[in-house]
C-alpha positions in Angstrom: 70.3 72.0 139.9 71.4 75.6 139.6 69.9 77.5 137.2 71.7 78.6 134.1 71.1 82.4 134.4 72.8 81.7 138.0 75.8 79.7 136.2 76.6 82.9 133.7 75.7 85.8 135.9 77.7 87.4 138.8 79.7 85.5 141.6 78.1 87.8 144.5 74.7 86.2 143.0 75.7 82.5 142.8 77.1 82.6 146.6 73.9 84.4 147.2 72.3 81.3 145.8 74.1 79.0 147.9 73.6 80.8 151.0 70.0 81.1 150.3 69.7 77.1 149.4 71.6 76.5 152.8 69.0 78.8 154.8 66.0 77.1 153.3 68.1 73.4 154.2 68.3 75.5 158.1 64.7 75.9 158.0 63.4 73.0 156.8 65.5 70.8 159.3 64.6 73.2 161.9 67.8 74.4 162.7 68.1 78.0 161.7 66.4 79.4 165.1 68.6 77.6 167.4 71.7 78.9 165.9 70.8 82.1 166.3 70.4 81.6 170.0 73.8 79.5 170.2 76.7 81.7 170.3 78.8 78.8 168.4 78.9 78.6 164.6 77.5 75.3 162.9 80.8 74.1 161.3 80.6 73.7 157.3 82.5 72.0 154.9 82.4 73.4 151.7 82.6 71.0 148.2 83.5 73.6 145.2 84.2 71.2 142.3 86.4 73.7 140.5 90.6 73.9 140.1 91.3 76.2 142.8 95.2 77.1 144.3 94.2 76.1 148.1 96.0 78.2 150.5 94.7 76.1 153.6 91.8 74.0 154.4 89.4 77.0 154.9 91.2 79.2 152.3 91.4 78.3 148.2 91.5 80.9 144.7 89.5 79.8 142.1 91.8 79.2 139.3 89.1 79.4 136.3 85.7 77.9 136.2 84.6 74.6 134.5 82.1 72.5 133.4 79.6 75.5 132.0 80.4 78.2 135.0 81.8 81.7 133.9 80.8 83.8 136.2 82.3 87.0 137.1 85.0 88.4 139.9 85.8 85.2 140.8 88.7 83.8 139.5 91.6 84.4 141.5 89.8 85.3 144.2 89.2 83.1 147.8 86.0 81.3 147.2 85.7 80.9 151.0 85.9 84.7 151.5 83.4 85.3 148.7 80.9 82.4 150.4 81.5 83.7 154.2 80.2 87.4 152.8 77.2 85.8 151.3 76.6 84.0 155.0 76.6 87.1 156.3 74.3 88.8 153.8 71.9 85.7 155.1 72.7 86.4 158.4 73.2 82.8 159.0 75.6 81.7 161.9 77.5 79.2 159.9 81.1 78.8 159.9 83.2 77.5 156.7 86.1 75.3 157.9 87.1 73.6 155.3 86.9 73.5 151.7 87.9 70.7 149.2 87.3 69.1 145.9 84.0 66.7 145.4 86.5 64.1 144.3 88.7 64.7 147.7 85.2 64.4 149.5 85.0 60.9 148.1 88.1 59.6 148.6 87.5 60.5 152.4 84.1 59.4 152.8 85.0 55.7 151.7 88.6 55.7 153.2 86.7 56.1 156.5 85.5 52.8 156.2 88.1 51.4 153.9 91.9 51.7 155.1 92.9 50.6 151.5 91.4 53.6 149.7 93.9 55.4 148.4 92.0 57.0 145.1 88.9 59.2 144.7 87.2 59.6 141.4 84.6 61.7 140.5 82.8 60.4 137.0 79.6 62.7 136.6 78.9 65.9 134.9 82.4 66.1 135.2 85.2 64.1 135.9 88.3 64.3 138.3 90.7 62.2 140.4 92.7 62.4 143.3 94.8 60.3 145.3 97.3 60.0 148.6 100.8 60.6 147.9 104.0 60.3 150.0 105.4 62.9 151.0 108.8 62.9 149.5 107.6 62.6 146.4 105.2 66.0 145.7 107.9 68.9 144.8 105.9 71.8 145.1 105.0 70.9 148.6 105.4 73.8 151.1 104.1 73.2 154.3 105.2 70.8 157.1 107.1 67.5 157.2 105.5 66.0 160.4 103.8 62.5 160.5 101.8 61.5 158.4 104.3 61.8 155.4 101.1 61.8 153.2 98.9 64.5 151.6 96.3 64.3 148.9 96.8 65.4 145.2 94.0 66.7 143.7 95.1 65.9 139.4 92.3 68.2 137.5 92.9 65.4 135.2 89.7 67.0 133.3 92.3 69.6 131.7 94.4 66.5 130.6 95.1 66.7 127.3 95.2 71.0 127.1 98.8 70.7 126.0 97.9 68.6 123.1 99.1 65.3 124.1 95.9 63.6 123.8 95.0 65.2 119.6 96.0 61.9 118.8 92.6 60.1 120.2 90.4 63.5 119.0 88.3 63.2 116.4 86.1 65.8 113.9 83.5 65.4 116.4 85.4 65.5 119.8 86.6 69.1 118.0 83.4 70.1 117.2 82.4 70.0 120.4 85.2 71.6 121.9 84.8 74.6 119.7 81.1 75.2 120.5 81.9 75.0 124.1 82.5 77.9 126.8 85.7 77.2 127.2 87.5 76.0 123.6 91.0 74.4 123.6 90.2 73.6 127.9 89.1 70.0 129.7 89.8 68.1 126.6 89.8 64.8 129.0 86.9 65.6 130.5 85.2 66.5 127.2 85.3 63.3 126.0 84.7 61.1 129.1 81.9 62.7 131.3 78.4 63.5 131.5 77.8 66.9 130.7 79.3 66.3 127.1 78.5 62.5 126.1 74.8 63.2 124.9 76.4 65.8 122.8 78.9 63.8 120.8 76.4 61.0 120.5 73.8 64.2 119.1 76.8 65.5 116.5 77.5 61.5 115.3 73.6 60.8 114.5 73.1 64.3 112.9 75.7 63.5 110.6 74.5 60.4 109.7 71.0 61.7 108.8 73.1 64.4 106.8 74.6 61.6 104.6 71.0 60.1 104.4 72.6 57.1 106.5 69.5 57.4 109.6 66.3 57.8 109.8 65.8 58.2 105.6 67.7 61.3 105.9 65.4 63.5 108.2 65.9 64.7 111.4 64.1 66.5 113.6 64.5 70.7 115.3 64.3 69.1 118.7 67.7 67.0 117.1 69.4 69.6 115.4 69.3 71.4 119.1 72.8 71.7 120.8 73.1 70.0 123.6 69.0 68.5 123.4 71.0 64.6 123.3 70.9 64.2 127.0 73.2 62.1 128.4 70.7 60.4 130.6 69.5 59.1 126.9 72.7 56.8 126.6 71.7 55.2 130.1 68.4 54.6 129.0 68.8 53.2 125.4 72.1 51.1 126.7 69.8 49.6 129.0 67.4 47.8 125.9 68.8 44.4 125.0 69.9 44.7 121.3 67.8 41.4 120.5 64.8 42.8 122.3 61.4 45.3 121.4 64.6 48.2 122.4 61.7 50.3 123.9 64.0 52.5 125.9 65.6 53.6 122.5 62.2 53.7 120.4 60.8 56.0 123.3 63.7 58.4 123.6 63.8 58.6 119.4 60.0 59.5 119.7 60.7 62.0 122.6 63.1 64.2 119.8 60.3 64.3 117.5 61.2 61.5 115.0 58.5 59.6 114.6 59.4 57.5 111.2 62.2 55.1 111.7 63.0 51.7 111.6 64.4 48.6 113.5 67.8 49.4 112.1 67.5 53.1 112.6 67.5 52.0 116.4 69.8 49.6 116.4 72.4 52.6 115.0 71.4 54.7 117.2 72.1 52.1 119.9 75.5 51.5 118.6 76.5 55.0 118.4 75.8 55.5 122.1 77.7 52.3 122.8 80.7 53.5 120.9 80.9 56.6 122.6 80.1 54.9 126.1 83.0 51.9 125.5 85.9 54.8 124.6 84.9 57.6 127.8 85.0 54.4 130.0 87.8 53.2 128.9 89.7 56.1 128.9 88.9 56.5 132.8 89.9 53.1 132.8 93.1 53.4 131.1 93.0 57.1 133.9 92.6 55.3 137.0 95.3 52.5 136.3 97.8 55.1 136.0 97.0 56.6 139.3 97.0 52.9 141.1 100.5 52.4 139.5 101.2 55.6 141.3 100.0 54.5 144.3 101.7 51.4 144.3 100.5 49.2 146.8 99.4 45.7 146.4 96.0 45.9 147.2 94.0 49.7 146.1 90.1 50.5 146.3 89.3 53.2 143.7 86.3 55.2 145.5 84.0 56.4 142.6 80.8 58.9 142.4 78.7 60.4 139.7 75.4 60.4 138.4 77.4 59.1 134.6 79.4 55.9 136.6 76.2 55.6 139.3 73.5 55.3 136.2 75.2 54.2 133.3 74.8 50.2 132.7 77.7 49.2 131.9 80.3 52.1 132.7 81.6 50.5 135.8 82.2 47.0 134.1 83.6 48.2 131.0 86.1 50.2 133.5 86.9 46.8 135.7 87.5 45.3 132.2 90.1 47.9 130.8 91.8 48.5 134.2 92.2 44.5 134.2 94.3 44.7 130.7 96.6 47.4 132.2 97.4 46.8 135.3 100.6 45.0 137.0 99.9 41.2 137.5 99.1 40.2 141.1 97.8 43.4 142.0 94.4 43.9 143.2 92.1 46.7 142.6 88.6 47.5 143.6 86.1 49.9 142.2 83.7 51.1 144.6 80.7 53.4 144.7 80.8 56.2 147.2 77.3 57.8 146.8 77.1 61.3 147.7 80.1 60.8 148.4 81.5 64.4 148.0 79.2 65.8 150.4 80.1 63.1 152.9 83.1 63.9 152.8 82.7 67.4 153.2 81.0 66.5 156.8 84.1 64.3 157.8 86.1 67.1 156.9 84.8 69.4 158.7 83.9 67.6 161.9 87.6 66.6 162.3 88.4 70.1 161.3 86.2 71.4 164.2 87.0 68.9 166.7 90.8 69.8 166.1 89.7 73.4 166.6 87.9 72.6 170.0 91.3 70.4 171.3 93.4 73.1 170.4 91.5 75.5 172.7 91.2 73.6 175.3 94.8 73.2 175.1 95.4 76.6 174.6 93.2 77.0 178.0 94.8 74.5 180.0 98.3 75.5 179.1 97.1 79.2 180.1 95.7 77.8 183.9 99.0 76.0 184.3 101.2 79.2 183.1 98.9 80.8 186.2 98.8 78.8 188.5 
């Protein structure tokens, strides 16, 4: 976890962090002291989970931060750039060669083993999606033509809904939220689908009730009234009590926030609220990922997916198969898939081919050179 102080302060002192996290990883594997004796970098792919305008696979501008991050001088600048300077500071001998989004990293670590994965989803504290695209079809495309006539779209669907569209589906709560945020009026998807804001919405729905004198006979608690002091990882755990049974998950988290009069009902409520707000964010990345396997359009599609919210949650996954199964075209297959740690997986792949294209190219270059001589 990154600290908070770390997540508001400077950018020089969050690269510091990472660079500092990735000498301690050095040490402890016992790494560190034979790269400095080895005049070669150790390759490193890079997972920044933030929009960014990517300029090349090593090279990408931070277009504005997310998910609680706002810190300074570095939007609009290369995040590689800022990351290499804080390697150096370290005086590591590490090498960034590639860069890409967590949700690219998962699409590639399961299409490695997979040759019908053609979608990546990340369903976490936040939420993205990418997927491979022909060619002909991405108009902003700039670079080559040459085989393969594919490339990866990365769709920050997390901002879906900025323009408005979505104000339909918002309610009082979902724009309570928003305006207590960081970042008002931005990731209105992701606001009401992921991790980092679920525990909140279910905290604004139960606080209302007890203001009506609906739950728990009208009195809450200051642990309660707390922004943000619903964890998400409460949902998991009261969603996980059978709603005919002792529900000890939910009586335990309701003691936990300091409430310690309530009743059956109170926790059966409580229950319900969290499965309200569960059913709709999965079912709106349900409704999200069949568009994208339209898109795709092939007969047969495995959805890679990773996050603590879709790897925890108890029913997330099923209550995704379930919507995705009412929308999609008949006779077409789909598959939801876990790809734990699947971003940093990725990452590796990426920058092990990366490398190893580097190497061929030199000894290309090299042998191209001896023949020129000879």
């Amino acid at each position: 976890m990154i600290p908070t102080f770390i997540m508001t302060g400077s950018g020089v002192a969050l690269f510091d962090h990472i660079a500092n996290c990735m000498s301690e990883f050095l040490d402890e594997i016992g790494l560190r002291d034979e790269l400095s004796r080895d005049s070669n970098p150790l390759p490193l792919g890079f997972t920044f989970s933030f929009p960014c305008s990517q300029d090349g696979l090593s090279s990408a501008r931070l277009v504005r931060w997310t998910k609680g991050f706002v810190c300074s001088g570095v939007e609009g600048q290369d995040v590689v750039g800022l990351l290499t300077e804080a390697i150096a500071r370290k005086e590591l001998n590490v090498e960034c060669v590639a860069i890409i989004n967590d949700n690219v990293g998962v699409l590639m670590s399961a299409a490695h083993t997979d040759s019908h994965c053609r979608v990546g989803v990340i369903l976490g504290t936040g939420t993205n999606c990418c997927y491979m695209e022909q060619l002909e079809r991405v108009e902003l495309w700039g670079g080559d033509r040459d085989d393969p006539q594919q490339v990866v779209i990365n769709t920050e669907w997390g901002a879906f809904g900025d323009s408005g569209v979505l104000d339909f589906l918002r309610n009082p709560f979902d724009q309570q939220l928003d305006r207590e945020t960081l970042n008002p009026g931005q990731q209105l998807f992701e606001k009401m689908i992921s991790g980092m804001y679920m525990g909140e919405l279910v905290r604004l729905l139960i606080c209302e009730l007890i203001r009506k004198g609906l739950l728990f006979g009208g009195k809450g608690s200051e642990e309660l009234f707390q922004k943000d002091r619903f964890y998400t990882k409460y949902i998991s755990e009261i969603e996980s009590d059978d709603p005919l049974g002792p529900l000890t998950n939910t009586r335990l988290v309701i003691e936990e926030l300091n409430i310690d009069r309530y009743t059956r009902d109170d926790c059966r409520y409580v229950q319900h609220i969290c499965w309200q707000v569960s059913q709709r964010a999965a079912f709106l990345a349900g409704t999200a990922v069949t568009s994208v396997i339209e898109r795709v359009d092939m007969d047969h599609v495995t959805v890679a997916v990773d996050g603590s919210l879709y790897r925890f949650h108890p029913h997330f996954k099923d209550l995704m198969n379930k919507k995705i199964s009412q929308l999609i075209k008949p006779n077409r297959k789909f598959k939801l898939v876990l790809a734990h740690d699947g971003s940093g997986k990725g990452a590796a792949l990426v920058a092990a081919v990366a490398s190893g294209n580097r190497v061929t190219s030199s000894a290309e270059f090299t042998d191209a050179n001896d023949a020129a001589i000879r």
